[in-house]
ROMARZA-218503 format. One record per atom (N, C-alpha, C): x, y, z. Coordinates in steps of 0.001 Angstrom, whole numbers, padded with zeros to 6 digits, always signed. Layout:
! ROMARZA-218503
XYZ;...
***
This chain:
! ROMARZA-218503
+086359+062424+063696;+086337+063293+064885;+085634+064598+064549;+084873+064859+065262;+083880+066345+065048;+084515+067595+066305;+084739+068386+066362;+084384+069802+067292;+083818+070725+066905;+083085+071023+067619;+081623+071708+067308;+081288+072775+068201;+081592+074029+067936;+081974+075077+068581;+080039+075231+069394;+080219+075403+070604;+079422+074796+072152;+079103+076292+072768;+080068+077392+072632;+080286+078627+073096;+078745+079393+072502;+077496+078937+073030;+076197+079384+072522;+075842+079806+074402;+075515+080981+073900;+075539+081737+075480;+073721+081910+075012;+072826+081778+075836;+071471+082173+075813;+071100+083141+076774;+072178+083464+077631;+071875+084426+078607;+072876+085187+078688;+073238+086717+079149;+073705+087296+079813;+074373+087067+080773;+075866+086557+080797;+076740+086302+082262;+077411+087174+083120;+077513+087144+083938;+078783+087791+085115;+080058+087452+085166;+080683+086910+083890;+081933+086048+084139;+082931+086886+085426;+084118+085874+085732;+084691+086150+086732;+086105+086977+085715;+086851+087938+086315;+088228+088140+085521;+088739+087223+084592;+089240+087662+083521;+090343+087044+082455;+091556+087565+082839;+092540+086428+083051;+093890+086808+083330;+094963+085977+082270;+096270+086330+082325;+097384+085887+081949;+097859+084834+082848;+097510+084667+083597;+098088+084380+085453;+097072+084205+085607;+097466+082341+087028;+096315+082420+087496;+095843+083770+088637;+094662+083240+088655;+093641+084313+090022;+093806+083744+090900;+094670+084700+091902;+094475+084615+093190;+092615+084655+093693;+091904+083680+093972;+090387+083780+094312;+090038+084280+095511;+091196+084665+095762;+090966+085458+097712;+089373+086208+097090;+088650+086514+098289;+087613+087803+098188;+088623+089089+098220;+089213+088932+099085;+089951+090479+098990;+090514+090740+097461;+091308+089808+097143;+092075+089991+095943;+091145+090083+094744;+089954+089468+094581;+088651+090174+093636;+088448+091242+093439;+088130+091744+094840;+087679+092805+095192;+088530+093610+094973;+089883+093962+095285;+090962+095034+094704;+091027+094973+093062;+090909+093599+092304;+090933+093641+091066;+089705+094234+090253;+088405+094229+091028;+087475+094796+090397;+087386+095970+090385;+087895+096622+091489;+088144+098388+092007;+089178+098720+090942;+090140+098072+090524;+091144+098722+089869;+090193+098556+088110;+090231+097656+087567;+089272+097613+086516;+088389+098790+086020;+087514+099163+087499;+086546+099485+087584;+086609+101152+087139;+088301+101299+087713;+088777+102904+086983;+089242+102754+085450;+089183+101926+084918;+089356+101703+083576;+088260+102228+082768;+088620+103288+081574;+086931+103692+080872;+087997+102814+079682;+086505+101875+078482;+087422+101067+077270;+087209+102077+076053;+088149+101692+075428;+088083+102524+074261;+088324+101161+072998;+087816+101076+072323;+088333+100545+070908;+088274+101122+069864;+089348+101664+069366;+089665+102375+067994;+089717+101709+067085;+088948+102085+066291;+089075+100959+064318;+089520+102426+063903;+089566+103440+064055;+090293+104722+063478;+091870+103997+062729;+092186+102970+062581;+093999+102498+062225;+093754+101157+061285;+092161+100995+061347;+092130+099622+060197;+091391+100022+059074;+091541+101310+058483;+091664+101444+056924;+092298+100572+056065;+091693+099615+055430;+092282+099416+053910;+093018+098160+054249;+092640+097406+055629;+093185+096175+055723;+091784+095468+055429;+092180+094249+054610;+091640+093180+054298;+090159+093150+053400;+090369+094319+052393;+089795+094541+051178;+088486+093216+050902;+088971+092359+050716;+088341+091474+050607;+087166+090917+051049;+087067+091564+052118;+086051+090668+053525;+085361+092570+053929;+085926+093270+053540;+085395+094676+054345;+085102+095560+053306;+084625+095688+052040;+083881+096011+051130;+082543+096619+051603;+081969+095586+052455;+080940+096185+052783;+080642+096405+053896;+082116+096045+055001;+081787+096446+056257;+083264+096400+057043;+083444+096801+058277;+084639+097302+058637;+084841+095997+059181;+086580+095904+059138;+087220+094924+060054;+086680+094678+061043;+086577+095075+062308;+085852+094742+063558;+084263+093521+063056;+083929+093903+062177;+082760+093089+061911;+082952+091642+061000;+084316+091752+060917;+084509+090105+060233;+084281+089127+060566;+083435+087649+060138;+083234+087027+061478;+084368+085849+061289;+084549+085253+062395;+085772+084560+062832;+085746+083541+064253;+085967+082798+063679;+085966+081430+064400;+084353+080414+064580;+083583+080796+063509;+082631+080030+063481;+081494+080519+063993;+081417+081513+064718;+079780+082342+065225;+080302+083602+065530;+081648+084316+065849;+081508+085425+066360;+082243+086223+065397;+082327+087457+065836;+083077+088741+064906;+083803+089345+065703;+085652+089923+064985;+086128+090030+065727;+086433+091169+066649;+085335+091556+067059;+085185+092540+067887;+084470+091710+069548;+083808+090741+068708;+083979+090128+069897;+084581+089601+071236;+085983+089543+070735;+087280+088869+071454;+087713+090332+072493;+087723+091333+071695;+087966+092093+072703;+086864+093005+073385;+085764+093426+073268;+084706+093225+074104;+084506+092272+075107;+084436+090835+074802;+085088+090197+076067;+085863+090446+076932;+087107+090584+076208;+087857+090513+077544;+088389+091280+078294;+087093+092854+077938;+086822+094008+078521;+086208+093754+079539;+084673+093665+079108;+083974+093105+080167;+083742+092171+081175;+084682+090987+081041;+084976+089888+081973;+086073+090428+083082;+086521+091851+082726;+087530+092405+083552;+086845+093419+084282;+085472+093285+084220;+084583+094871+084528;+084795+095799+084264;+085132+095901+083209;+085173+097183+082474;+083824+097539+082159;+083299+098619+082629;+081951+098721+082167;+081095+099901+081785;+082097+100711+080814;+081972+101647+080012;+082901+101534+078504;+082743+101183+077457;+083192+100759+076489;+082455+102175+075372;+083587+103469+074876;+083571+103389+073511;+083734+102876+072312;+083197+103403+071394;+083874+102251+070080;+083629+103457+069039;+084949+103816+068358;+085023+104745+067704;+085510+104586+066296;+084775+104387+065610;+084598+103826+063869;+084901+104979+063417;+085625+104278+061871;+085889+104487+060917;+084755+104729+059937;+084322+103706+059015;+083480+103589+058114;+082492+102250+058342;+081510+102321+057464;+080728+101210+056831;+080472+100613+058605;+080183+101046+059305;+079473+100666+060452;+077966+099975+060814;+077337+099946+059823;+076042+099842+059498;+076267+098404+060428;+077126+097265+059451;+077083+095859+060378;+077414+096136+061379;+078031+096567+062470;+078954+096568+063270;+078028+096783+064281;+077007+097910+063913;+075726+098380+064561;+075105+097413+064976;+074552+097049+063548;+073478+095373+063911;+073997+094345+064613;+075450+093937+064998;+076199+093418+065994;+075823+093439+066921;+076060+094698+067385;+076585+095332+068685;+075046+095637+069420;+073887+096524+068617;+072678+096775+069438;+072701+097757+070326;+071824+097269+071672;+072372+097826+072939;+073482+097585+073638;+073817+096591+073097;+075314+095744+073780;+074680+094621+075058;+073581+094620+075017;+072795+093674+076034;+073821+092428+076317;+074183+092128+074916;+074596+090499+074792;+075822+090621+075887;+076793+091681+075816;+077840+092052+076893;+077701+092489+078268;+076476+093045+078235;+076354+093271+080041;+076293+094871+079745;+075972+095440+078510;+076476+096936+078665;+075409+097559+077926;+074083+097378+078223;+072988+097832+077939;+072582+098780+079580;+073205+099620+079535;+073452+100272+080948;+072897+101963+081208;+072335+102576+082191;+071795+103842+082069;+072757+104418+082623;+074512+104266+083249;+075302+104466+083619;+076307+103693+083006;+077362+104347+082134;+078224+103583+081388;+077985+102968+080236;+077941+101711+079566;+077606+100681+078742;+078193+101193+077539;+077810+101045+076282;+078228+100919+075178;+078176+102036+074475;+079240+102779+073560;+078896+104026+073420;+079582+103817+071648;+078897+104216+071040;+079597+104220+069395;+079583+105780+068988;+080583+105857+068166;+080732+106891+068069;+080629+106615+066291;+080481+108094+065540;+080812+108120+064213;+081577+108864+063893;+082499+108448+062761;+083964+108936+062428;+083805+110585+062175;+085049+111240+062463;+085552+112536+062445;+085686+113070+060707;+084916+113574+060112;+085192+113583+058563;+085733+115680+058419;+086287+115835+057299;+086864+116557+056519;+085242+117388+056754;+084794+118301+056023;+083466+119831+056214;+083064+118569+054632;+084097+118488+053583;+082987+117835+052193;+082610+116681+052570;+083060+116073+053854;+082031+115018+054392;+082774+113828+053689;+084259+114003+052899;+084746+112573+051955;+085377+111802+052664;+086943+112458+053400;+088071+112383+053912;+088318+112221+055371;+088444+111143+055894;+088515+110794+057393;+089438+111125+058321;+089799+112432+058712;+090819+113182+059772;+092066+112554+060628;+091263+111751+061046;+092210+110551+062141;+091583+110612+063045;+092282+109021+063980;+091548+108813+064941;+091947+109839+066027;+092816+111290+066101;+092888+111646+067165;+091820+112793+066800;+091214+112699+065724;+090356+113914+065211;+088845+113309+066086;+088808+112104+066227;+087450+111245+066361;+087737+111289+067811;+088435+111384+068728;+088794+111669+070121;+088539+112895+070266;+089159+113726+069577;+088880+115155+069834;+087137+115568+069613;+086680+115168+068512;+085026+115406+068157;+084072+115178+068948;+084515+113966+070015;+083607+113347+070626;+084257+113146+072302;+085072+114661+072381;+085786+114536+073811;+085174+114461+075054;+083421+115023+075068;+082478+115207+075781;+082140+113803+076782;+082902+112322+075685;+082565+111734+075963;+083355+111287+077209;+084672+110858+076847;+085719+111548+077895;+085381+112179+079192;+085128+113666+079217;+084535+114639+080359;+083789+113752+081079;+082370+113518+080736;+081500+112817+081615;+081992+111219+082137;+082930+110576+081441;+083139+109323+082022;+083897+109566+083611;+083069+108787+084361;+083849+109123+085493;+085337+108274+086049;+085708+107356+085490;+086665+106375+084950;+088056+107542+085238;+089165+107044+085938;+090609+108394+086086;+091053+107999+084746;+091103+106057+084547;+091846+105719+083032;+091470+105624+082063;+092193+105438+080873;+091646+105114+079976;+092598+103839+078804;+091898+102915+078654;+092601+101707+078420;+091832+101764+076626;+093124+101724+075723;+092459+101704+074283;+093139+100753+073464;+092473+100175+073033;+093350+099023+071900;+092848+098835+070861;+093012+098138+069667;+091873+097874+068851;+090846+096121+068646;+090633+096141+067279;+089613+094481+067208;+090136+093700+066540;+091069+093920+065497;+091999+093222+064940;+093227+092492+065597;+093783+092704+066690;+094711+092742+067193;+094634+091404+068582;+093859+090464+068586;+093237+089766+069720;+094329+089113+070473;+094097+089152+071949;+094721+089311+073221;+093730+088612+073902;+094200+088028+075259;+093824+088273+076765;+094418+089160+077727;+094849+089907+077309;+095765+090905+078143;+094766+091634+079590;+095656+091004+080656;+095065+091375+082270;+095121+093064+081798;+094043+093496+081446;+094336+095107+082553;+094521+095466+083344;+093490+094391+083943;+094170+094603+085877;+095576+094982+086245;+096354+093635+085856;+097814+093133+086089;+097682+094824+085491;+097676+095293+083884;+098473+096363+083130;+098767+097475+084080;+097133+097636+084547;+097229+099138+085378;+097740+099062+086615;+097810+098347+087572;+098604+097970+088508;+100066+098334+088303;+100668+097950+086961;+101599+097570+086962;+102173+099506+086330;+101185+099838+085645;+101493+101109+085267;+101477+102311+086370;+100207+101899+087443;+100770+102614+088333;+102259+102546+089726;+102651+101432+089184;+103242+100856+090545;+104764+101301+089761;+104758+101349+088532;+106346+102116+088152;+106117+103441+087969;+105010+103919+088299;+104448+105625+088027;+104808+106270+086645;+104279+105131+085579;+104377+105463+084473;+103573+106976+083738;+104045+107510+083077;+103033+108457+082536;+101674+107587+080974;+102593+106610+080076;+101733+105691+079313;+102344+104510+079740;+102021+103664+079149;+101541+101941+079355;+101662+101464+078080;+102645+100880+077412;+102473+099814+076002;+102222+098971+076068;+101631+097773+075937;+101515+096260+075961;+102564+095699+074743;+103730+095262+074950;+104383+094542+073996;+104542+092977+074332;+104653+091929+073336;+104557+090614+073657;+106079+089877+072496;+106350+088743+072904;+107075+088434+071664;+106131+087345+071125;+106748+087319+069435;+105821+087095+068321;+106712+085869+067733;+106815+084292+067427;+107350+083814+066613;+106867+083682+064912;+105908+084738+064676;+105629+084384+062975;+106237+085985+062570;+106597+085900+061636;+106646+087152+060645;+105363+087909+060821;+104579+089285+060383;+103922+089815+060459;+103930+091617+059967;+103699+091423+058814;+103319+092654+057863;+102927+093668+059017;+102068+093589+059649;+101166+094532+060076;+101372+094985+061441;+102154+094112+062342;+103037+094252+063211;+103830+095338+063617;+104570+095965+064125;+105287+096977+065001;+106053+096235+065637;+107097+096333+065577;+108629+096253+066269;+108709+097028+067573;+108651+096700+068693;+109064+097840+069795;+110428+097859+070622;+111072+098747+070669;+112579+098685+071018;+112146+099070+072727;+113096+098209+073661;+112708+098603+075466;+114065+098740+075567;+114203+100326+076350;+115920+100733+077052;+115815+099724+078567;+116084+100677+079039;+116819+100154+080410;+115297+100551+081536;+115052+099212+082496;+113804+099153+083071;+112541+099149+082314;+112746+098530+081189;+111783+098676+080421;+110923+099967+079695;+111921+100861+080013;+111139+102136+078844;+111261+101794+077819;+110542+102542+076886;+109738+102397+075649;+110608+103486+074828;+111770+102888+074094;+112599+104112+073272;+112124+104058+071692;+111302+103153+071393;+110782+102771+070127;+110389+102194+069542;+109405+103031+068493;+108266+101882+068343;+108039+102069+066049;+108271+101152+065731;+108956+100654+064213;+107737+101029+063480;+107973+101147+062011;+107146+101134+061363;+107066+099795+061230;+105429+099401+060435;+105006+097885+060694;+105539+096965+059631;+106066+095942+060418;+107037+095092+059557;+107725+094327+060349;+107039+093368+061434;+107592+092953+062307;+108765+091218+062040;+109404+090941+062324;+110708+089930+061895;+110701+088830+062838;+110389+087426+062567;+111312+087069+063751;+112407+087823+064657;+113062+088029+064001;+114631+088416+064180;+114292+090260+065319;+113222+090469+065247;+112467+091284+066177;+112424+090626+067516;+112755+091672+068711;+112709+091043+069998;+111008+091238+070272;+110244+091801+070310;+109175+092000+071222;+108232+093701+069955;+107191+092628+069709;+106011+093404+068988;+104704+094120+069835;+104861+095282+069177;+103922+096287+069911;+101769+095482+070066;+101385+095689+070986;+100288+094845+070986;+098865+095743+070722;+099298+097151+070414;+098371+098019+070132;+097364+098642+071563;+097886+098149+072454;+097509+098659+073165;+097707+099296+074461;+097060+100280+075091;+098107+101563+075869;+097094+101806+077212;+097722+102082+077824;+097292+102674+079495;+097602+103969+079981;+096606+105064+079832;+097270+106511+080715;+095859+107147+081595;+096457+107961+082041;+095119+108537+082658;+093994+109389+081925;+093380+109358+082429;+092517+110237+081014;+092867+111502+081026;+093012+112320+082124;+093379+113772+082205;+094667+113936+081368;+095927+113403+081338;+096842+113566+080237;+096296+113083+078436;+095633+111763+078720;+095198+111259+077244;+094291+112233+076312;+093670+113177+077737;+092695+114312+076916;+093846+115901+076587;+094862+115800+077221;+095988+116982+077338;+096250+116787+075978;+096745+115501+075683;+097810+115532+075198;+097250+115304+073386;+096129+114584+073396;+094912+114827+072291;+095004+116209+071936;+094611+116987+072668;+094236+118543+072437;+095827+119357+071978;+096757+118856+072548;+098177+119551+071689;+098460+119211+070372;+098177+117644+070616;+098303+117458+069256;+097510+118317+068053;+096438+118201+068053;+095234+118248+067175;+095323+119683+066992;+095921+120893+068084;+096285+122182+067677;+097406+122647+066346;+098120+121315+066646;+099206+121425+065561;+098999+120529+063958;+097816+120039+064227;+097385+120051+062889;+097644+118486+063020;+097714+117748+063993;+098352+115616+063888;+096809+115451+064012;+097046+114129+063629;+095745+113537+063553;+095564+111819+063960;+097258+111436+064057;+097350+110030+064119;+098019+110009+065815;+097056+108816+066119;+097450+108596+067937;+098732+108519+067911;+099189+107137+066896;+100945+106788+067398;+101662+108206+067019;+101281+108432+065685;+102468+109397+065532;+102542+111225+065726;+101301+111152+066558;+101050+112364+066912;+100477+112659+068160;+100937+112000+068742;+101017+111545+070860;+101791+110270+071113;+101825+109524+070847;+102598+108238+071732;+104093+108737+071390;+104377+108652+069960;+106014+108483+068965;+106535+110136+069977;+105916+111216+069611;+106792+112641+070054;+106750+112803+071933;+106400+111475+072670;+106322+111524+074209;+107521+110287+074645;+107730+109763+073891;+109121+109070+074179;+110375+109285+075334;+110563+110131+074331;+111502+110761+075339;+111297+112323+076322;+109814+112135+076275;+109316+113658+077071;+108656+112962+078639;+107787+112012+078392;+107384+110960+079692;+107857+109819+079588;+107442+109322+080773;+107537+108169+081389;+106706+106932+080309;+107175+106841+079446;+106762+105589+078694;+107007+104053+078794;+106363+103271+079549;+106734+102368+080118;+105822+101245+078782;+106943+100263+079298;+106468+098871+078399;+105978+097898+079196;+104674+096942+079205;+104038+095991+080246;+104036+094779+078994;+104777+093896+079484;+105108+092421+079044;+103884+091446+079004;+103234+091091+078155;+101638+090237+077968;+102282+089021+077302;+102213+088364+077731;+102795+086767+077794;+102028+085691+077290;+100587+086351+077132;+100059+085161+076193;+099873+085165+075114;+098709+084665+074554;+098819+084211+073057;+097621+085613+072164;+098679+085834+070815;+098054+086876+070519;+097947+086808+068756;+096604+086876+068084;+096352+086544+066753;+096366+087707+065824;+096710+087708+065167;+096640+089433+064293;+095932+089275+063183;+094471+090229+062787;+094023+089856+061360;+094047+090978+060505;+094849+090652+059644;+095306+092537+058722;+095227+092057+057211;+094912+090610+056677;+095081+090062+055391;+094443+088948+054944;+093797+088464+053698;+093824+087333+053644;+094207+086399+054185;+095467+085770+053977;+096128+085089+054212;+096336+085228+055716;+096362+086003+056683;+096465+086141+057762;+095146+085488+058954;+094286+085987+057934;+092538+085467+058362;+092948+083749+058473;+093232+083715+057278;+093125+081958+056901;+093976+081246+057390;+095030+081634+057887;+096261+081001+058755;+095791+081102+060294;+094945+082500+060792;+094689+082022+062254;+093527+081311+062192;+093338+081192+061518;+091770+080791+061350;+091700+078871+061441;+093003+078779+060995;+093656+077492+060706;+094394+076780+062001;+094782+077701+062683;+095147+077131+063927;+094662+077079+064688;+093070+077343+065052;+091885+077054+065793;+091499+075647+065335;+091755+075317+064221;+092228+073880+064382;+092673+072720+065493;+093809+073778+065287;+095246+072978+065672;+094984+073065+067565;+094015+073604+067934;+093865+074200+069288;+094660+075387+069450;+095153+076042+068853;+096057+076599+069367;+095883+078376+068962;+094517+078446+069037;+093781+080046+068781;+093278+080268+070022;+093330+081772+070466;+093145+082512+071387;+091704+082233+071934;+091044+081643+070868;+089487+081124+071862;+089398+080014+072949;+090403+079195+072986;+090026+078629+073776;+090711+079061+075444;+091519+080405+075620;+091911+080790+076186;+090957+081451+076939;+089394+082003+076849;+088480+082244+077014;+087277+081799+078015;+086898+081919+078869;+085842+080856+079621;+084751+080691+078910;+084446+082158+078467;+083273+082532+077321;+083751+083297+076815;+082737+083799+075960;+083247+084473+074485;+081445+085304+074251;+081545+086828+074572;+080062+086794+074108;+079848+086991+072950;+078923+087329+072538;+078254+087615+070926;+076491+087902+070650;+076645+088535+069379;+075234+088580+069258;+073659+086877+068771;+073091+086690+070104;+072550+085576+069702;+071584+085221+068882;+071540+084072+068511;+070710+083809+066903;+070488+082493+067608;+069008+082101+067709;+068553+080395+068128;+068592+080129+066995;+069126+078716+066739;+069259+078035+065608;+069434+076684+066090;+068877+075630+065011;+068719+073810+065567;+070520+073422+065599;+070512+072497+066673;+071628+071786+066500;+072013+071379+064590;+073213+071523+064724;+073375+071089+063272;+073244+069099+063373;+072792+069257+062076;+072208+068014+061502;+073388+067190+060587;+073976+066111+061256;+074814+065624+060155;+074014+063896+060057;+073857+064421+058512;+072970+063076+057495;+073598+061733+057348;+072825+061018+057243;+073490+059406+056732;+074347+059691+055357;+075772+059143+055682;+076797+059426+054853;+077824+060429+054797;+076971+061378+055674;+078293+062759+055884;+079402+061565+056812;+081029+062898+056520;+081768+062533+056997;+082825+063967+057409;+082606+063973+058713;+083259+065395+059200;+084897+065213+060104;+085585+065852+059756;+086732+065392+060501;+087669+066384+060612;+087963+066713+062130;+089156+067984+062566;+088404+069201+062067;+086464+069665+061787;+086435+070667+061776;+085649+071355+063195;+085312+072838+063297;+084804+073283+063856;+083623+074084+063136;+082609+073224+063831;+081223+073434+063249;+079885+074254+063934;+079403+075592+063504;+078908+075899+064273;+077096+075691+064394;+076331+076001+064881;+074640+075360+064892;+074132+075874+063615;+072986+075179+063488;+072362+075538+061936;+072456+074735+061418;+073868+074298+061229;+074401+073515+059897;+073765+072542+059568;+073555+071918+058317;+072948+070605+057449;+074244+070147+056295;+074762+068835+057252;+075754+068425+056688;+075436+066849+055824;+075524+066706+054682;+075507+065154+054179;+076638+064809+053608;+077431+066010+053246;+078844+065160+052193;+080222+065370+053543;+081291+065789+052765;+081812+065690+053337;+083056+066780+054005;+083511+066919+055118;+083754+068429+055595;+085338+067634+056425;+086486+068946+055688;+087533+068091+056430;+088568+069192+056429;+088844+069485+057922;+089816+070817+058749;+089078+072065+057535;+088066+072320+058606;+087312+073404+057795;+086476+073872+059359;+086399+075115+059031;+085913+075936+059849;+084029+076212+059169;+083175+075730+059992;+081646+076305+059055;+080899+077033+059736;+080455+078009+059910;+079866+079179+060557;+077781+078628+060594;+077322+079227+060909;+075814+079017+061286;+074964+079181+060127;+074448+077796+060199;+073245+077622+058979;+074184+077379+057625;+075128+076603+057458;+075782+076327+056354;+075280+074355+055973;+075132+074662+054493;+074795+073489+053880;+075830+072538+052981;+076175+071447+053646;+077015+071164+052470;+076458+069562+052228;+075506+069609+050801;+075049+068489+050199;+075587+067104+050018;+074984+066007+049715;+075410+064929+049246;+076252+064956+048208;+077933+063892+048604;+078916+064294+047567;+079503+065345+047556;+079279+066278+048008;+079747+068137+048383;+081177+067451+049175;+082207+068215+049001;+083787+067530+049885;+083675+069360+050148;+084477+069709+051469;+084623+070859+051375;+086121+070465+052644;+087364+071368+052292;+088488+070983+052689;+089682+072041+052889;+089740+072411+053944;+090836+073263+054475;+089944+074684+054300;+088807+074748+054259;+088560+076219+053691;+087308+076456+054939;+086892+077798+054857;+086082+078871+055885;+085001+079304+055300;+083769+078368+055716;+082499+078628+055073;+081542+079668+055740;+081365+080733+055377;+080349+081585+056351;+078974+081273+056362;+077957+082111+057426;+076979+081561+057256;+075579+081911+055913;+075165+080769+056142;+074130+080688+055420;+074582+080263+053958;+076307+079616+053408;+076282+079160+052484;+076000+077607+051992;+075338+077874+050753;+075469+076327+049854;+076581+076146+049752;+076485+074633+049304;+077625+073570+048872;+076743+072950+048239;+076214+072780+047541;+075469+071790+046442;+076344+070638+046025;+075325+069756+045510;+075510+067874+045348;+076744+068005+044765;+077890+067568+044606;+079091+067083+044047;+080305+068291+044139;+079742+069640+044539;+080927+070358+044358;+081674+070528+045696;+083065+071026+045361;+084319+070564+045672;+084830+072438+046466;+085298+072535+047154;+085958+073700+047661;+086520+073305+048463;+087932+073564+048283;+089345+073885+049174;+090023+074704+048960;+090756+074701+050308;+091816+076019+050170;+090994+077148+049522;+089473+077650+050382;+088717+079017+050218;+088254+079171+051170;+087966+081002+051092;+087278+081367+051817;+085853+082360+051473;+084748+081954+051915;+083778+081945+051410;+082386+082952+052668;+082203+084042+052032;+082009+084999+053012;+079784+084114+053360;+079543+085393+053059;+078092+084807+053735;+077046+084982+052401;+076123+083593+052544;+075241+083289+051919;+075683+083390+050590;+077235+082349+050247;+077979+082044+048877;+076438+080567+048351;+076483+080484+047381;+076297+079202+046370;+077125+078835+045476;+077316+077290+045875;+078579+077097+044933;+077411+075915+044075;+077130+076545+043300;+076404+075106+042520;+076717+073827+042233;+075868+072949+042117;+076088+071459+041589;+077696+071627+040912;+078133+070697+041219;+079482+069705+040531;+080484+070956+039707;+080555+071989+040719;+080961+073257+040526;+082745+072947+041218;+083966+073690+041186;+085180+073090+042040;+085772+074762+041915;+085752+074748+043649;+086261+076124+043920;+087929+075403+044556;+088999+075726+043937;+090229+075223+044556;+091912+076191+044448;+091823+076652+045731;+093011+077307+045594;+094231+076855+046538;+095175+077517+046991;+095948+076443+047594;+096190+077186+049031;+097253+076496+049803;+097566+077379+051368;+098003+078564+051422;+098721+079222+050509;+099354+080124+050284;+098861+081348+049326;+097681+080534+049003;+097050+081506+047960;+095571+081420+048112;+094590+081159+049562;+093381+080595+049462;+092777+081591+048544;+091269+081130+047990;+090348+081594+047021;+089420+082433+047894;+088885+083950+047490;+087876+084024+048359;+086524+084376+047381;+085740+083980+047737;+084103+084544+047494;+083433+085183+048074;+083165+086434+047317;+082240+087531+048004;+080618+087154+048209;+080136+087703+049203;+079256+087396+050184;+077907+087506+048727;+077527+086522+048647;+076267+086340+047649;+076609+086051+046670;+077555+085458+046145;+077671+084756+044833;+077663+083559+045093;+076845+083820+043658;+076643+082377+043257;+077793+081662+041981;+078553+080677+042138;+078988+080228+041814;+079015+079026+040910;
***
């Protein structure tokens, strides 16, 4: 059995809303959902993914990891910004942006190559010696201008690590209709999760607390990273902070407004992947397998495009339960493995449970499982890369092996 990831967009779409719920398809009911959207300005903060996932971001920030076979995960939520018409998107980095850049472009590929609105990057808020990175409420504050001119009342911010379909629509609706002052998105979680947030809801669903990260089964309902307020308070309340010397969103605006506003919690009910680790990568990465990853929740999925030949599988390959993306030149053999664009795996080559990026070898006889293998790896002839579920192997992007 082959699946062979199909999600190759050659054009620029108009998709219709992403919801939790179906769409009511009334015209009217569009039409109110696009108006409400439409006051939405996006924000995505990587200002909070320092120092997750070492491994893979060496040379470039989380948001730029790629994931699920052609895209990066900044993709997932850029989507399901813009399929909501959202159509002013900041993106306010941390570090090592360089890839993230070459990603992103004009943002054409999203619909947000725009002389009104579209894609706006920002560069991180640093210390005067130019070393030390302030916080992300320092990178809000630096670049508040941007803010001012958006003509947007809201402002909807989450991050790229954190992947959702979460309705904004439904959110802001729902934030204005209890006359909330913020908006949390919390969901419940059945895996454990390091990186996670615990969120405690009083009575009508206010928001009395929100955990350091370390989320439990035994946890009712995990914070989803992402928030709804108006911009005129989100810019207030930025500027108090940042007088008193805070620098961090949660704990220097959301955590000290608790019990000062109206902090309301909005319930997101679908399915939500978190990537903060190795092992975290390789486990969701693993249940796109299983069907059961947030892509196929998706109508589309955009990304930056690359023409490349249908992949080629040779007399004698044998592929089974993976997801394979174009490029590829397959002759040996590939089994519950994820292979990204333009990956080679030779005659006799077995490659098994593991995440091949693009543009790597697999040469004649060698063996890799249980790894993960960034871009343009060589694993030479009758070479055996093998680690296990709990401990996959990774290879940095250009070794040769």
């Amino acid at each position: 059995m082959v699946k062979s990831l199909l999600l190759n967009h050659t054009k620029t779409l108009k998709a219709e809303p992403s919801s939790n719920k179906e769409f009511d398809t009334s015209k009217e009911t569009r039409k109110e959902a696009l108006l409400l959207t439409n006051d939405l300005l996006g924000v995505i903060n990587l200002g909070t993914e320092q120092g997750l996932f070492p491994e893979f971001t060496g040379h470039r920030n989380l948001a730029s990891v790629p994931f699920s076979g052609r895209y990066r995960l900044i993709d997932f939520t850029l989507t399901n910004m813009i399929t909501q018409n959202i159509n002013q998107v900041g993106i306010f980095t941390l570090d090592k942006y360089r890839s993230l850049m070459d990603h992103l472009g004009s943002g054409k590929e999203w619909d947000l190559d725009r002389s009104q609105g579209g894609l706006h990057i920002f560069p991180p808020a640093l210390k005067p010696d130019g070393e030390a990175y302030l916080g992300d409420l320092a990178n809000f504050s630096m670049h508040r201008e941007h803010f001012i001119r958006s003509k947007q009342p809201y402002v909807v911010i989450t991050g790229s690590n954190v992947l959702t379909t979460i309705d904004y629509t439904d959110m802001l609706a729902h934030h204005k209709s209890m006359g909330a002052d913020i908006t949390l998105a919390y969901t419940t979680h059945e895996q454990k999760c390091g990186y996670c947030r615990p969120i405690r809801l009083g009575e009508n669903d206010r928001v009395v607390g929100i955990s350091e990260r370390g989320f439990s089964p035994d946890d009712e309902y995990t914070y989803t990273e992402t928030i709804i307020m108006s911009k005129n308070l989100f810019m207030r309340l930025v500027d108090e902070a940042t007088s008193k010397g805070e620098y961090d969103l949660l704990d220097g605006v959301i955590r000290p407004q608790l019990h000062r506003l109206h902090v309301h919690g909005y319930h997101y009910v679908g399915k939500m992947q978190v990537i903060h680790s190795v092992l975290s990568y390789y486990n969701e990465s693993m249940r796109l397998l299983r069907g059961e990853g947030i892509i196929y929740d998706f109508p589309h999925i955009y990304t930056k495009i690359k023409h490349e030949p249908p992949t080629r599988y040779l007399k004698g390959s044998k592929v089974n339960e993976a997801l394979v993306a174009n490029g590829c030149k397959i002759h040996g053999e590939v089994q519950n493995s994820i292979l990204f664009r333009g990956v080679e795996v030779s005659k006799h080559a077995r490659v098994k449970n593991s995440i091949i990026s693009s543009k790597s070898i697999i040469e004649e006889g060698a063996v890799v499982e249980n790894a993960i293998l960034d871009k343009e790896v060589v694993v030479k002839r009758g070479q055996v890369i093998r680690g296990t579920i709990d401990e996959p192997i990774v290879i940095a992007k250009r070794t040769v092996v």
